[in-house]
C-alpha atoms as an extended CHARMM CRD file, in Angstrom:
* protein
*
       277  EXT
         1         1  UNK       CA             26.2780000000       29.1820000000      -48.3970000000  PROA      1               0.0000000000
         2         2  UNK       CA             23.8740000000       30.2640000000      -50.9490000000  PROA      2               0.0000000000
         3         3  UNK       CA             20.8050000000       28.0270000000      -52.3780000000  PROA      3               0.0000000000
         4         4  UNK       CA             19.2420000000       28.3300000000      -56.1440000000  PROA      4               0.0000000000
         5         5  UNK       CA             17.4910000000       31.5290000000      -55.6910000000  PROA      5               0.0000000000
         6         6  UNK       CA             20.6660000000       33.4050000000      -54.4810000000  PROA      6               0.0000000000
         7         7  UNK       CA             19.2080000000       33.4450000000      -50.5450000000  PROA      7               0.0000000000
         8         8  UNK       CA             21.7160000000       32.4260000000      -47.7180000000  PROA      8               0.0000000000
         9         9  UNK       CA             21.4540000000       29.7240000000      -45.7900000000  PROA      9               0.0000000000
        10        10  UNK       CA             22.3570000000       29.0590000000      -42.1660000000  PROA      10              0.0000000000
        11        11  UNK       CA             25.0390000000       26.1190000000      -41.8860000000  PROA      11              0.0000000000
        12        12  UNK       CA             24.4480000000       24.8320000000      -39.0160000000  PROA      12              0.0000000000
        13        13  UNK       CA             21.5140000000       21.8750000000      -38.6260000000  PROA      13              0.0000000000
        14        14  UNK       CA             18.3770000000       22.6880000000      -36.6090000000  PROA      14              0.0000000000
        15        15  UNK       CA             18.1920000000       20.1950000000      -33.2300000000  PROA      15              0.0000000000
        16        16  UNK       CA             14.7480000000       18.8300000000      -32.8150000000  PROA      16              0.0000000000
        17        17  UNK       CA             14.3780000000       18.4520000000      -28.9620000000  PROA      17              0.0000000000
        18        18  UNK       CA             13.6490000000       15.0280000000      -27.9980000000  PROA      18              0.0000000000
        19        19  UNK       CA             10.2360000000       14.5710000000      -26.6680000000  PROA      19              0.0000000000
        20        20  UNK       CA             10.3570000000       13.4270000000      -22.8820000000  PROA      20              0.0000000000
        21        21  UNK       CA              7.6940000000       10.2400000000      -22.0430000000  PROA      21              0.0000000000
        22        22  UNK       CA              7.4180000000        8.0530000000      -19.0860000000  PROA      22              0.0000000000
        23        23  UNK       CA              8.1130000000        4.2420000000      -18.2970000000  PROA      23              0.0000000000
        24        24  UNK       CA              4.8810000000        2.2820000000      -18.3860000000  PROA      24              0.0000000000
        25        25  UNK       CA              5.2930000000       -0.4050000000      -16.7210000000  PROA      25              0.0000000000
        26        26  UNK       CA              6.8760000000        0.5650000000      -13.4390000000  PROA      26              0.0000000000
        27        27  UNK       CA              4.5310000000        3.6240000000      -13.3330000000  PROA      27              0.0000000000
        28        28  UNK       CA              1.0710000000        1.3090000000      -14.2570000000  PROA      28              0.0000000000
        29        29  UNK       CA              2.5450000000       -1.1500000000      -10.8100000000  PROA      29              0.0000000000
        30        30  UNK       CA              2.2040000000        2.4150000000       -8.9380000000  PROA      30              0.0000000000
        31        31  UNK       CA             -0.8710000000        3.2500000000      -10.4000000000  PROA      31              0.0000000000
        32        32  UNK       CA             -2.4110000000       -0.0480000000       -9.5330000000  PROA      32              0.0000000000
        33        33  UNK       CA             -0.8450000000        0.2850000000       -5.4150000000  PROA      33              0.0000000000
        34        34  UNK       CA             -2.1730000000        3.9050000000       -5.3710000000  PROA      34              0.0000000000
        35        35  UNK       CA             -5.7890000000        2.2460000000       -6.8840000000  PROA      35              0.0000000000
        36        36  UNK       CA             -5.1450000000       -0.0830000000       -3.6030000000  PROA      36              0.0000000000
        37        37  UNK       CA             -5.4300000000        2.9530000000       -1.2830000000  PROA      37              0.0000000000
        38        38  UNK       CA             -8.1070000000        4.6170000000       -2.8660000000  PROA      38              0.0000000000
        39        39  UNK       CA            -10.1090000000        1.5990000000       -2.7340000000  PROA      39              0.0000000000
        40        40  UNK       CA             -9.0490000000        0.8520000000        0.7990000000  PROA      40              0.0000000000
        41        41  UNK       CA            -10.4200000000        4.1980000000        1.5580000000  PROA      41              0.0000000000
        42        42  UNK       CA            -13.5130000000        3.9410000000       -0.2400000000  PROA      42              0.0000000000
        43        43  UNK       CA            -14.2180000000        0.6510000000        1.2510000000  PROA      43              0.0000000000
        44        44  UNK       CA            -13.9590000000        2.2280000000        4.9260000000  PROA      44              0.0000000000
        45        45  UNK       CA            -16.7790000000        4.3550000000        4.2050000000  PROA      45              0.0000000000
        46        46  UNK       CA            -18.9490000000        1.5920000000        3.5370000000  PROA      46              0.0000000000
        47        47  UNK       CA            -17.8150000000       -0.2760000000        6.5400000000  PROA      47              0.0000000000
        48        48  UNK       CA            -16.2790000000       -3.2430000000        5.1110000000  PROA      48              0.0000000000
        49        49  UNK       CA            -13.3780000000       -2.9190000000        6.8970000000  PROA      49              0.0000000000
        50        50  UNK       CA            -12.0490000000       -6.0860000000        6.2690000000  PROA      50              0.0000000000
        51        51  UNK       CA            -11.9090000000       -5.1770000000        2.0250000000  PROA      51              0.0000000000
        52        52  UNK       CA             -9.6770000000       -1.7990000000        2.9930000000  PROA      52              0.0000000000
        53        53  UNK       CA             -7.5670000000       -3.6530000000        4.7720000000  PROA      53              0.0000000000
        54        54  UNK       CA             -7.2880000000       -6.0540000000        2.1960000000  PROA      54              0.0000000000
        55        55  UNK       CA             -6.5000000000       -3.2430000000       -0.3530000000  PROA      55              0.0000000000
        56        56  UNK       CA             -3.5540000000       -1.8310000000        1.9950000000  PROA      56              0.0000000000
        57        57  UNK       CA             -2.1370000000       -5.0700000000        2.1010000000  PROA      57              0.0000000000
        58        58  UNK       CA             -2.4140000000       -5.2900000000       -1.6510000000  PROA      58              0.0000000000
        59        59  UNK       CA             -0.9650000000       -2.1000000000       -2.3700000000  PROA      59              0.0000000000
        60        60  UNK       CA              1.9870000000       -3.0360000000        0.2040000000  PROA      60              0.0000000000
        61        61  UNK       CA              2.8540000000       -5.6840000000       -2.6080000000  PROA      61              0.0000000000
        62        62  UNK       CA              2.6160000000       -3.7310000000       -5.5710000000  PROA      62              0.0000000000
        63        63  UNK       CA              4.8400000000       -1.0520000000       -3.7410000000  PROA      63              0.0000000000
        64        64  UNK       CA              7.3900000000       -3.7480000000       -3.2370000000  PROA      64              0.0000000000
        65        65  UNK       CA              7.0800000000       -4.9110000000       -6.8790000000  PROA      65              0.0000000000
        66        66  UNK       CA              7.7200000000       -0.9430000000       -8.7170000000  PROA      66              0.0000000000
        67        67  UNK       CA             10.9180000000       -0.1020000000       -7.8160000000  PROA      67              0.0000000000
        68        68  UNK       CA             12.5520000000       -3.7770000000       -8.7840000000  PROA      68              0.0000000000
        69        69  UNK       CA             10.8470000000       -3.8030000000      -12.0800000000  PROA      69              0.0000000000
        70        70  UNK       CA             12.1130000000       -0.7930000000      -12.8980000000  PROA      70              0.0000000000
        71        71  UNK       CA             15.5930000000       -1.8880000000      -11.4060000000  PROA      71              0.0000000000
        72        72  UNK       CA             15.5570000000       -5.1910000000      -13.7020000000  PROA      72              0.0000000000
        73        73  UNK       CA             14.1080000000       -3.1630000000      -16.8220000000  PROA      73              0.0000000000
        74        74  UNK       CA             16.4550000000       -0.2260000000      -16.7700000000  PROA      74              0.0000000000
        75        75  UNK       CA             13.3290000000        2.1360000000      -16.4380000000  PROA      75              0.0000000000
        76        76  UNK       CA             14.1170000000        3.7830000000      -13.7880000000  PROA      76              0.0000000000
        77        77  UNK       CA             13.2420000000        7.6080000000      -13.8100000000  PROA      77              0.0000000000
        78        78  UNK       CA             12.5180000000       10.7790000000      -11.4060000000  PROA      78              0.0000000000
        79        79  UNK       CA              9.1500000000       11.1280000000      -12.8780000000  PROA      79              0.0000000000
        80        80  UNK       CA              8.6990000000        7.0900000000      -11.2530000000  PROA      80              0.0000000000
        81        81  UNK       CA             10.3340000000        8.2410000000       -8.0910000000  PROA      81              0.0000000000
        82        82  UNK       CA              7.6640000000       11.1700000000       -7.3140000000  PROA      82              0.0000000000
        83        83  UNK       CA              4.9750000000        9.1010000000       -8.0630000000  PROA      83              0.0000000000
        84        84  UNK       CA              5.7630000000        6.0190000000       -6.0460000000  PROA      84              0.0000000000
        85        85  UNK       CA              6.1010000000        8.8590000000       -2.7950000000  PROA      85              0.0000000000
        86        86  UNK       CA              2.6000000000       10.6410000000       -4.3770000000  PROA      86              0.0000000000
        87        87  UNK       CA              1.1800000000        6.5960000000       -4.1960000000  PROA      87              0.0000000000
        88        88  UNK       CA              2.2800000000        5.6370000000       -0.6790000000  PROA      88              0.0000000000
        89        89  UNK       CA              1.1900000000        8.6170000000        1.1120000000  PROA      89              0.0000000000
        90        90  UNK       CA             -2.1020000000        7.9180000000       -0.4340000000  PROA      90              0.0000000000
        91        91  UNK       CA             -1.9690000000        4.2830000000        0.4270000000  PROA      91              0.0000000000
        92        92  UNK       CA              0.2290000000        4.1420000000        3.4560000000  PROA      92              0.0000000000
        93        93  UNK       CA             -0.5330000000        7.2950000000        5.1570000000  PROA      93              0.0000000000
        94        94  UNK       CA             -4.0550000000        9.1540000000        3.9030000000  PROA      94              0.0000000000
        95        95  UNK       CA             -5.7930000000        5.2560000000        4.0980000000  PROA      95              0.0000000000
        96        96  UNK       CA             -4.7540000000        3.4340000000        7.3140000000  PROA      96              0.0000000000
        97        97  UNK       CA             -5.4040000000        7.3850000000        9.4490000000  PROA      97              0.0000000000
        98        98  UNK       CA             -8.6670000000        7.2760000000        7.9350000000  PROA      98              0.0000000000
        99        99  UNK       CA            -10.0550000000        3.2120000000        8.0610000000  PROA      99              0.0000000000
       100       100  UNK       CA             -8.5340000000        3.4580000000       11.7670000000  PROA      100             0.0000000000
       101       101  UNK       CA            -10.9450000000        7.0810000000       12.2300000000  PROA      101             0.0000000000
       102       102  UNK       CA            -14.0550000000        5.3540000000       10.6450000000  PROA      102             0.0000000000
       103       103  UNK       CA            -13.5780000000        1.7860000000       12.5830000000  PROA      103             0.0000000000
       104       104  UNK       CA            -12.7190000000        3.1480000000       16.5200000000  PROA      104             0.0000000000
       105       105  UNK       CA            -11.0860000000        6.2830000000       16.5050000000  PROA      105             0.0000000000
       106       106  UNK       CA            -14.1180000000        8.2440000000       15.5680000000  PROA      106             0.0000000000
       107       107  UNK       CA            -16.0790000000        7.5040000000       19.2180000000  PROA      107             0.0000000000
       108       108  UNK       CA            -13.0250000000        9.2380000000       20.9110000000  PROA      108             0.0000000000
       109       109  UNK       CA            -13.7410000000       12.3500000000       19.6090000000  PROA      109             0.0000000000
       110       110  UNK       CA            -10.9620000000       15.0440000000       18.7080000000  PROA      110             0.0000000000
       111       111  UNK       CA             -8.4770000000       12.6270000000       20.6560000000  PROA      111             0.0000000000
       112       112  UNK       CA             -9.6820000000       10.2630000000       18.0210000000  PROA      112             0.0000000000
       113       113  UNK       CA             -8.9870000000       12.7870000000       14.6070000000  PROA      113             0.0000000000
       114       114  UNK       CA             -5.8640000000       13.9260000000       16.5930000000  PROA      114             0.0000000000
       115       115  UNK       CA             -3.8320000000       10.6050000000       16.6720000000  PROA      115             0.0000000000
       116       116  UNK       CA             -5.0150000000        9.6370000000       13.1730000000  PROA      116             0.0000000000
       117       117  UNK       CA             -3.7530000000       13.4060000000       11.9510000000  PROA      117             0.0000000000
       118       118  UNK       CA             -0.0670000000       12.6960000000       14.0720000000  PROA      118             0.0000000000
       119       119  UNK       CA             -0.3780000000        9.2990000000       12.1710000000  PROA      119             0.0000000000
       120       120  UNK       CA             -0.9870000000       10.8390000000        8.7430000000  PROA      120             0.0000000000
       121       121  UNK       CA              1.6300000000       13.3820000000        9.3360000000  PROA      121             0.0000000000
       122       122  UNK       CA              4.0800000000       11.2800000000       10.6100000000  PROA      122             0.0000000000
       123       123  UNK       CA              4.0870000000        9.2730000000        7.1080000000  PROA      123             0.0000000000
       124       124  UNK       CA              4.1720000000       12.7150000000        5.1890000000  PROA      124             0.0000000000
       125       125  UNK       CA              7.2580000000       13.6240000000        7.3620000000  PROA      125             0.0000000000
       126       126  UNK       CA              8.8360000000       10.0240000000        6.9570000000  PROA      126             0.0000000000
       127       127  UNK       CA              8.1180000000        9.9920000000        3.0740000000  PROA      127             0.0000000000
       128       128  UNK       CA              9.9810000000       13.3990000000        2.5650000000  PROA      128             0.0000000000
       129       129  UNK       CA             12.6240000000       12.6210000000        5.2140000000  PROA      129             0.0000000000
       130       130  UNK       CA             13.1770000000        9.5780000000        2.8500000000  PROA      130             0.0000000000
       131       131  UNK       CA             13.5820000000       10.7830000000       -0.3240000000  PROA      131             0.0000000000
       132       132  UNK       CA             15.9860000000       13.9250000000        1.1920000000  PROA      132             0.0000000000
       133       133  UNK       CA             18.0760000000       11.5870000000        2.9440000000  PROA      133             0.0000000000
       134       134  UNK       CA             17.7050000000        8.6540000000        0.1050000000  PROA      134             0.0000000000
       135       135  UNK       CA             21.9670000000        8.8540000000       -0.9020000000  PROA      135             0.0000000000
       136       136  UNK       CA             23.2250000000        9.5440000000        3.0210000000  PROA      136             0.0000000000
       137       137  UNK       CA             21.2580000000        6.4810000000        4.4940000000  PROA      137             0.0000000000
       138       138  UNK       CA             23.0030000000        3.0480000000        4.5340000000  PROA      138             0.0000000000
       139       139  UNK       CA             20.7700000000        1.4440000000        2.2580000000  PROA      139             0.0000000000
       140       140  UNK       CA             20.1440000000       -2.0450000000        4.5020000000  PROA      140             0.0000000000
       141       141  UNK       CA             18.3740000000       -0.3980000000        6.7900000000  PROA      141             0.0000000000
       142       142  UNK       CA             15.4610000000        2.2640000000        7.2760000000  PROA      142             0.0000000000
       143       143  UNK       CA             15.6020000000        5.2660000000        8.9790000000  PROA      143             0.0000000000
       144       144  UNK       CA             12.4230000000        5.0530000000       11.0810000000  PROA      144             0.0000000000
       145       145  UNK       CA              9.9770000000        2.3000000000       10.3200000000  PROA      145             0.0000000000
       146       146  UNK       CA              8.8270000000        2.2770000000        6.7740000000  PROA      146             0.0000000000
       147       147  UNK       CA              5.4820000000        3.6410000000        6.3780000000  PROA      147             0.0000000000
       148       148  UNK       CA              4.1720000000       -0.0020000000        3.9520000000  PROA      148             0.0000000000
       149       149  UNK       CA              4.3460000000       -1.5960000000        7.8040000000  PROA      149             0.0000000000
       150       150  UNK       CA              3.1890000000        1.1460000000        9.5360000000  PROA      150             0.0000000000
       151       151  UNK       CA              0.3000000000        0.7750000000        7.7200000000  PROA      151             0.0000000000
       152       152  UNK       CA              0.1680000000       -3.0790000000        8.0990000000  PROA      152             0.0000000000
       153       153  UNK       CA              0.2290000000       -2.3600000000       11.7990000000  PROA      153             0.0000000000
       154       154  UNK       CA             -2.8990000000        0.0160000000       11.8090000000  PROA      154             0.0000000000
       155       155  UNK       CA             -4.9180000000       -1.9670000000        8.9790000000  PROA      155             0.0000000000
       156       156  UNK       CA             -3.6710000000       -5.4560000000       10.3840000000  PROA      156             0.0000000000
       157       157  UNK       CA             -4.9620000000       -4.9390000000       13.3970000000  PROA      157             0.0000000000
       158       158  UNK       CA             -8.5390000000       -4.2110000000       12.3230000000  PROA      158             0.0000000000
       159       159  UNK       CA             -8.1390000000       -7.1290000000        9.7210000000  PROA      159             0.0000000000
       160       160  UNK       CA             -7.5530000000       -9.5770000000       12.8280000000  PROA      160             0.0000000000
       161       161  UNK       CA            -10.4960000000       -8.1800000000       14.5000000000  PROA      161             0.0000000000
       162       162  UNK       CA            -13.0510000000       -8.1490000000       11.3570000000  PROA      162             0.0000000000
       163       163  UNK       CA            -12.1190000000      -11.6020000000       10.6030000000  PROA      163             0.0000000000
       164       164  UNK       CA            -13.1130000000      -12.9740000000       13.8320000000  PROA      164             0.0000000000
       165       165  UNK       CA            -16.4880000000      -11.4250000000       13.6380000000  PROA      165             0.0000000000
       166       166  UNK       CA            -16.2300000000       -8.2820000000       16.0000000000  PROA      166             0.0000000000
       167       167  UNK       CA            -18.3530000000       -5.4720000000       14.4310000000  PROA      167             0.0000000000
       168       168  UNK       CA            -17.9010000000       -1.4620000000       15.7350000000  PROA      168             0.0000000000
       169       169  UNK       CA            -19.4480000000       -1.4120000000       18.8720000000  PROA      169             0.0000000000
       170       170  UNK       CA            -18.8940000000       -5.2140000000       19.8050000000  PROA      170             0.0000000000
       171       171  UNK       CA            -17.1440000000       -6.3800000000       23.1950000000  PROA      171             0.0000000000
       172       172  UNK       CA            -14.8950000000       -9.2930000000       22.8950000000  PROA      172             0.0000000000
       173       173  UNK       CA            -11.8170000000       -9.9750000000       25.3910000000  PROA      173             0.0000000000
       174       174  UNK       CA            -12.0160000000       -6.4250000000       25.8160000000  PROA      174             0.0000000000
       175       175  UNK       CA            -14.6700000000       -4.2260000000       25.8870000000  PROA      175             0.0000000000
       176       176  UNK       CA            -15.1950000000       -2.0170000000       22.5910000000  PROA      176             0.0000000000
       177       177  UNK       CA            -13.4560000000        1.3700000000       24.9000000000  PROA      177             0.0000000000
       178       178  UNK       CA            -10.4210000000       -0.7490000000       25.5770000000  PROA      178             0.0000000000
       179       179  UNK       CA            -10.3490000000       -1.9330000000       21.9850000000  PROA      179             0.0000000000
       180       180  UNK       CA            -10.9170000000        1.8190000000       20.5170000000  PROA      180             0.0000000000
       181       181  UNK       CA             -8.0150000000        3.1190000000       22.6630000000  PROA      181             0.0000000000
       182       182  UNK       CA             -5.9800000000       -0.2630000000       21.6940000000  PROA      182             0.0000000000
       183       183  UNK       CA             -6.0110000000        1.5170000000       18.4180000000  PROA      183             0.0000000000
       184       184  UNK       CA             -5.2430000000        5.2050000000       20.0490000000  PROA      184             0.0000000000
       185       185  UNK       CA             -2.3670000000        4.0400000000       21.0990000000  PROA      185             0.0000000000
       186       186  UNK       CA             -1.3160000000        1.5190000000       17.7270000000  PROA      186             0.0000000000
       187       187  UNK       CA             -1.8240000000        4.7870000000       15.6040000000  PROA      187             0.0000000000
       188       188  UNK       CA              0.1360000000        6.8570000000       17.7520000000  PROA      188             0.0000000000
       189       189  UNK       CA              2.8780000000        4.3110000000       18.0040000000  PROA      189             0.0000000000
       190       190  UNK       CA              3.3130000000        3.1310000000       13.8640000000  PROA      190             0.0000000000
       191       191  UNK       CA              3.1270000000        6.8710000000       13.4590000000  PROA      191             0.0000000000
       192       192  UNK       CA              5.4690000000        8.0710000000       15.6620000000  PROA      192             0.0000000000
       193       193  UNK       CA              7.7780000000        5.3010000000       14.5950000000  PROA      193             0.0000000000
       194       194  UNK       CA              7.9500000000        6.5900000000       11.3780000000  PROA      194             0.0000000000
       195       195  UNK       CA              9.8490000000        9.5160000000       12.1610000000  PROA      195             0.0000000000
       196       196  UNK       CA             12.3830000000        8.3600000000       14.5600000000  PROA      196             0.0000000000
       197       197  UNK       CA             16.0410000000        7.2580000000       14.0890000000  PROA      197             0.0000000000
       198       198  UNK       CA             15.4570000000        3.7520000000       14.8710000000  PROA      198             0.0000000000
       199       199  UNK       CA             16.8230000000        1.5120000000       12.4740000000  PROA      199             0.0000000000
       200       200  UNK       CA             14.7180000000       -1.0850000000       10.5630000000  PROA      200             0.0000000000
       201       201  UNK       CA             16.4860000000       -3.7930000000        8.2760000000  PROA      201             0.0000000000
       202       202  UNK       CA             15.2210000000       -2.9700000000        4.5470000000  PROA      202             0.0000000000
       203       203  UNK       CA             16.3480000000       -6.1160000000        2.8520000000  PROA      203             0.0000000000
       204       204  UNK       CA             17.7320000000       -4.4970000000        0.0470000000  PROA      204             0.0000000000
       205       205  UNK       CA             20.8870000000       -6.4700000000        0.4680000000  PROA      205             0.0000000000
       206       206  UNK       CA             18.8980000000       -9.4780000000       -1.0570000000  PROA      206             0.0000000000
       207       207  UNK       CA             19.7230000000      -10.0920000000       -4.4800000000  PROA      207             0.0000000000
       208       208  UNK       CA             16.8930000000      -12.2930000000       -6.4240000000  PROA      208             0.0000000000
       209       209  UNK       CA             19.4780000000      -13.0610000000       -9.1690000000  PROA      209             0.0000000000
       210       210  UNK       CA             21.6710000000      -14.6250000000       -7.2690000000  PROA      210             0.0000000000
       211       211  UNK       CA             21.6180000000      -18.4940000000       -6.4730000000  PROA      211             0.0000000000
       212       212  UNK       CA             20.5210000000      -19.7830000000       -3.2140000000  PROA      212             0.0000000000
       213       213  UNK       CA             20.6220000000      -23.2460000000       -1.6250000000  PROA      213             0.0000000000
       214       214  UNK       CA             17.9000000000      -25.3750000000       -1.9870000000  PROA      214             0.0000000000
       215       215  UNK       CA             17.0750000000      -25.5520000000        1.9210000000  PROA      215             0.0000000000
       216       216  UNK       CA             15.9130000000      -21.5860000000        0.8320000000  PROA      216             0.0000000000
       217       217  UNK       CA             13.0300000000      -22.2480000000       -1.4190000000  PROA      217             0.0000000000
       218       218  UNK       CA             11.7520000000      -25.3440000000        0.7170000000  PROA      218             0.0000000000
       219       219  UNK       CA             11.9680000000      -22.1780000000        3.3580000000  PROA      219             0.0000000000
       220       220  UNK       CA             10.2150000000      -20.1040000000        1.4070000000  PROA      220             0.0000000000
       221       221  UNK       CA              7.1260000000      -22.6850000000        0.7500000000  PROA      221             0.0000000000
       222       222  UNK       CA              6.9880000000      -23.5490000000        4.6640000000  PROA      222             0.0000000000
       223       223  UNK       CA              6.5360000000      -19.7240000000        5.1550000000  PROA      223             0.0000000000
       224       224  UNK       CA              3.6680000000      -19.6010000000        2.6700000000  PROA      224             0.0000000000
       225       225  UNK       CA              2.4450000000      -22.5470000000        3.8640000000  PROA      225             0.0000000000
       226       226  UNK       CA              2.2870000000      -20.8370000000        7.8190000000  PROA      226             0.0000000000
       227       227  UNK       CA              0.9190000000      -17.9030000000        6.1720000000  PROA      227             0.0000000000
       228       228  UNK       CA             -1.8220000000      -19.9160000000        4.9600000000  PROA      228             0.0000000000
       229       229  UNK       CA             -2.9750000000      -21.2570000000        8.1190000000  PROA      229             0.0000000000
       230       230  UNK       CA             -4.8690000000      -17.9400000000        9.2590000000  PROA      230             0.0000000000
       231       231  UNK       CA             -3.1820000000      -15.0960000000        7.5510000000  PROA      231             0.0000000000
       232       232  UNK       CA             -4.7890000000      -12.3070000000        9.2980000000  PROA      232             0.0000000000
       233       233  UNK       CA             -3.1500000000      -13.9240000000       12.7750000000  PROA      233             0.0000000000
       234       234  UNK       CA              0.2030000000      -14.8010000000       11.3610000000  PROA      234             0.0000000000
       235       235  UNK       CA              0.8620000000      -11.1780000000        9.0020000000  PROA      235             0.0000000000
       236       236  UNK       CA              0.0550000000       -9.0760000000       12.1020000000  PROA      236             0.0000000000
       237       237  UNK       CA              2.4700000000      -11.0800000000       13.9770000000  PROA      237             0.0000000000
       238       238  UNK       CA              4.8820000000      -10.6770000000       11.6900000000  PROA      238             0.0000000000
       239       239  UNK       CA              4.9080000000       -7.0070000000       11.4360000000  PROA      239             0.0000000000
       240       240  UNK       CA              4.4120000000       -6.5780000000       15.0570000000  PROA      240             0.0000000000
       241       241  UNK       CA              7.7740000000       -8.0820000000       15.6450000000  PROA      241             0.0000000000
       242       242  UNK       CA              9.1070000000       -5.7670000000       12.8130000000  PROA      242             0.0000000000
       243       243  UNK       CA              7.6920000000       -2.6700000000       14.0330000000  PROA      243             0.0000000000
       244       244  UNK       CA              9.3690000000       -3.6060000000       17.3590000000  PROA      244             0.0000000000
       245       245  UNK       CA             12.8230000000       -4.7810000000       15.6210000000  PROA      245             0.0000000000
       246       246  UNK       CA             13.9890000000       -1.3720000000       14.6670000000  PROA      246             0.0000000000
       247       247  UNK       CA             13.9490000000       -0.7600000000       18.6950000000  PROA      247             0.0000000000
       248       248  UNK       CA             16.0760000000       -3.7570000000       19.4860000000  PROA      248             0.0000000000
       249       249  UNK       CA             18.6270000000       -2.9840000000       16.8970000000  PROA      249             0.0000000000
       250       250  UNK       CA             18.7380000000        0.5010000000       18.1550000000  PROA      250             0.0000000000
       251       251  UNK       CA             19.4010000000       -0.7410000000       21.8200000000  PROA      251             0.0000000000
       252       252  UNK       CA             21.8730000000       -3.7240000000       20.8760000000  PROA      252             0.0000000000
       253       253  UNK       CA             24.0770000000       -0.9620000000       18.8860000000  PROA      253             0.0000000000
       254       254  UNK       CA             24.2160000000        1.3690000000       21.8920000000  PROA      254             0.0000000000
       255       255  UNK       CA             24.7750000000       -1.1580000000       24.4500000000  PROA      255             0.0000000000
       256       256  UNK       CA             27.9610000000       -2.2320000000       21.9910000000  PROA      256             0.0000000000
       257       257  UNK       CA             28.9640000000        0.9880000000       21.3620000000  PROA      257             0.0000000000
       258       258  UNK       CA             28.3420000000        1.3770000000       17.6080000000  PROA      258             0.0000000000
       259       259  UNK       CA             26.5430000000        4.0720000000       16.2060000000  PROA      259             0.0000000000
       260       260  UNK       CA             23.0740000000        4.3040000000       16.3740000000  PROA      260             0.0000000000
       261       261  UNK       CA             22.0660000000        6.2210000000       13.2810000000  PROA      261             0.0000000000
       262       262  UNK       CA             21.8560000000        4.6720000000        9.7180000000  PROA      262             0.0000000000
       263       263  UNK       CA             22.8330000000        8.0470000000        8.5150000000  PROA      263             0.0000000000
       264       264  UNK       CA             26.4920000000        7.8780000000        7.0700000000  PROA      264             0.0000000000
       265       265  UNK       CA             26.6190000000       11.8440000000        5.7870000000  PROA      265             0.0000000000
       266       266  UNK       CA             24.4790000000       14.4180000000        5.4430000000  PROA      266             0.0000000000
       267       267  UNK       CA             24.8920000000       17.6770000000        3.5030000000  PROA      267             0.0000000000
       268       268  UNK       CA             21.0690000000       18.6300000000        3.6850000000  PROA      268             0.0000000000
       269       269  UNK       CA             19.8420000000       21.4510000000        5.7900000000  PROA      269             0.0000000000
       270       270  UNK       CA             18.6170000000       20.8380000000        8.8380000000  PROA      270             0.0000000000
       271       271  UNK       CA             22.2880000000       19.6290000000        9.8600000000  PROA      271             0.0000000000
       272       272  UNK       CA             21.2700000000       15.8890000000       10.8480000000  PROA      272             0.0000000000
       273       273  UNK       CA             24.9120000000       15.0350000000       11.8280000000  PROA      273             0.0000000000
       274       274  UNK       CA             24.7080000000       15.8970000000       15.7160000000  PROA      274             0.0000000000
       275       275  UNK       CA             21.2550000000       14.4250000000       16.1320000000  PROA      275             0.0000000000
       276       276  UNK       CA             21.6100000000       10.6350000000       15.5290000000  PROA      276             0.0000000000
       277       277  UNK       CA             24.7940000000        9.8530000000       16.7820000000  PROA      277             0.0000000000
């Protein structure tokens, strides 16, 4: 093919590459959890503990908010699935380790930076273990205990204490050592959690869309309403008896037999089959 001036001209239609962008929405919910942490953080060194707890706890319910928005809006992307892990082990692994260091942990010396280092390594190990194993894992349940209430654990249990008026250094039931290695030991264990086999229910089998009977929502408002009555009290309760669930489960199954591990297949190196049976 030839144009006026005699010249030849390739047939064949030059492809513009499509410029690659990124979901707003779902990523600005991230954005606003990972604020959550950083202000948690940033609150801890200016010893209101009670604010970076708060923030935690806020950023726990924008986490829970991302990935269904971008479920219901179709705007779901890998870009949004690196930075929801980038977010949470700001919020739920960098910021409880370091508001537990600043409130108690600090006075224990290196056994003080050592259990909030296992605890901020745990959730690193937990976060990648998750998104590795994220298509071999039955998705009701959790392989380990999900680093959000891991976090509520640490940060919950310096909320309780803030809001009934003990300062650092304070002796309530306990004395102020018994409380600081209380906290040892609560870092340690929502850390180590993380990165076991126990199995923790995920609720992911809960579909919003669907109907429900009425008795649910009057449920649902006597929940909030029990909530309500000292919140601090009633969340920490809550995820204490979580963060103890995935235990119970793990028992029940091996007293019936069943098989422990939530993993169904695994094709990723390390082999995982032999080690959670």
């Amino acid at each position: 093919m030839h144009d006026g001036n005699g010249d030849a001209v390739n047939p064949v239609a030059v492809v513009h590459k499509r410029r690659k962008g990124i979901y707003v929405l779902p990523n600005l919910i991230t954005l606003a959890a990972l604020f959550g942490g950083f202000y948690a953080i940033v609150m801890a060194m200016n010893g209101r503990f009670d604010l970076a707890a708060a923030g935690v706890f806020c950023a726990m319910v924008l986490d829970s908010l991302d990935g269904r928005v971008a479920r219901m809006t179709n705007t779901q992307s890998a870009f949004g699935e690196q930075m929801d892990s980038l977010s949470d082990m700001v919020s739920f692994g960098v910021a409880p380790a370091l508001i537990a260091y600043e409130w108690a942990l600090s006075s224990l010396g290196r056994w003080g930076w050592i259990a909030a280092f296992v605890y901020c390594s745990c959730a690193a190990l937990r976060l990648a273990r998750f998104n590795v194993n994220t298509g071999t894992v039955d998705r009701r349940w959790f392989q380990g205990l999900p680093s959000p209430a891991a976090a509520a654990l640490v940060t919950g249990f310096i909320w309780l204490l803030s809001d009934a008026g003990l300062e650092q250094g304070q002796d309530g039931l306990l004395s102020w050592l018994q409380l600081t290695w209380v906290m040892f030991a609560l870092t340690l264990y929502a850390g180590l959690t993380m990165v076991t086999n126990a199995p923790f229910y995920s609720f992911k089998d809960l579909r919003l869309k669907k109907s429900v009977p009425f008795a649910s929502i009057v449920l649902i408002v006597l929940a909030i309403a029990i909530i309500n009555i000292h919140a601090p009290t009633v969340l920490f309760c809550l995820f204490v008896i979580y963060g103890t669930s995935g235990y119970g489960v793990y028992a029940w199954r091996r007293a019936k037999g069943y098989r422990a591990s939530v993993i169904s297949t695994s094709t990723d190196e390390p082999e995982e089959r032999g080690l959670h049976e």
